[in-house]
N, C-alpha and C positions, 0 to 999 in steps of 0.2 A: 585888439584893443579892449570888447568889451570882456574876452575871458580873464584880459589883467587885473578888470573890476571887480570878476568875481571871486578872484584871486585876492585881491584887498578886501572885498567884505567878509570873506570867510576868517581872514585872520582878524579881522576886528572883533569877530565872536570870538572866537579861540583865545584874543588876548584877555577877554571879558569888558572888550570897550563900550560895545552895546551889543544887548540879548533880548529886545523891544521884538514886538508884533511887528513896526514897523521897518526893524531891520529884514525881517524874511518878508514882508512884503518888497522891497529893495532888492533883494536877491533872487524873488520871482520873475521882476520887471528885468534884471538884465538879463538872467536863463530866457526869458522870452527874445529879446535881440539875439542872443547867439541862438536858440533856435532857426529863428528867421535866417540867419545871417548865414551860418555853415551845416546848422541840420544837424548838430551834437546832440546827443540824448544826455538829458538829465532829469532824465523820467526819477530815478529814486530819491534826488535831493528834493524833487519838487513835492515827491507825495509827504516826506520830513518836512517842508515848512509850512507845507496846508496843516498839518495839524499839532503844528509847532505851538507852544503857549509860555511862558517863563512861568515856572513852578508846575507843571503842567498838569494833569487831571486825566478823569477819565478817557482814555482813547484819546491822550494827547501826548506830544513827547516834551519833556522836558529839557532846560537847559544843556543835561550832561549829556545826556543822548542826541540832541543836537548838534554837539562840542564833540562827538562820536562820527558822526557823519561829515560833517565840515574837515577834519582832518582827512578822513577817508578821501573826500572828492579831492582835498589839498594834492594827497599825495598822485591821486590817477592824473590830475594834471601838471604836475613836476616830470612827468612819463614824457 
């Protein structure tokens, strides 16, 4: 259940519906349940929304690169 959510958040960015701080904060909180839950690692998506930013800056990533990784984890979990 909750990797279907995370499966739903990711295409909300990818669609461009929200690209907010508060979306990766969202998608921190449920990688922490399925941590908990089955002990999946999402060690590299995690360290992309810690220094996730919209428009992004120094030692930050931005939207497109974001939009980068989100597809990426898309597809490892279609596997």
């Amino acid at each position: 259940m909750t990797v279907n959510k995370l499966k739903d958040l990711l295409e909300v960015f990818i669609e461009g519906k929200d690209r907010s701080v508060k979306w990766a904060n969202s998608v921190e909180s449920v990688i922490d349940k399925i941590n908990k839950e089955n002990e999946t690692d999402f060690e590299e998506l995690q360290d992309y929304l810690a220094s996730y930013q919209p428009g992004g800056g120094e030692f930050l990533y931005n939207e497109k690169e974001m939009e980068v990784i989100c597809l990426k984890v898309l597809k490892k979990l279609a596997k």
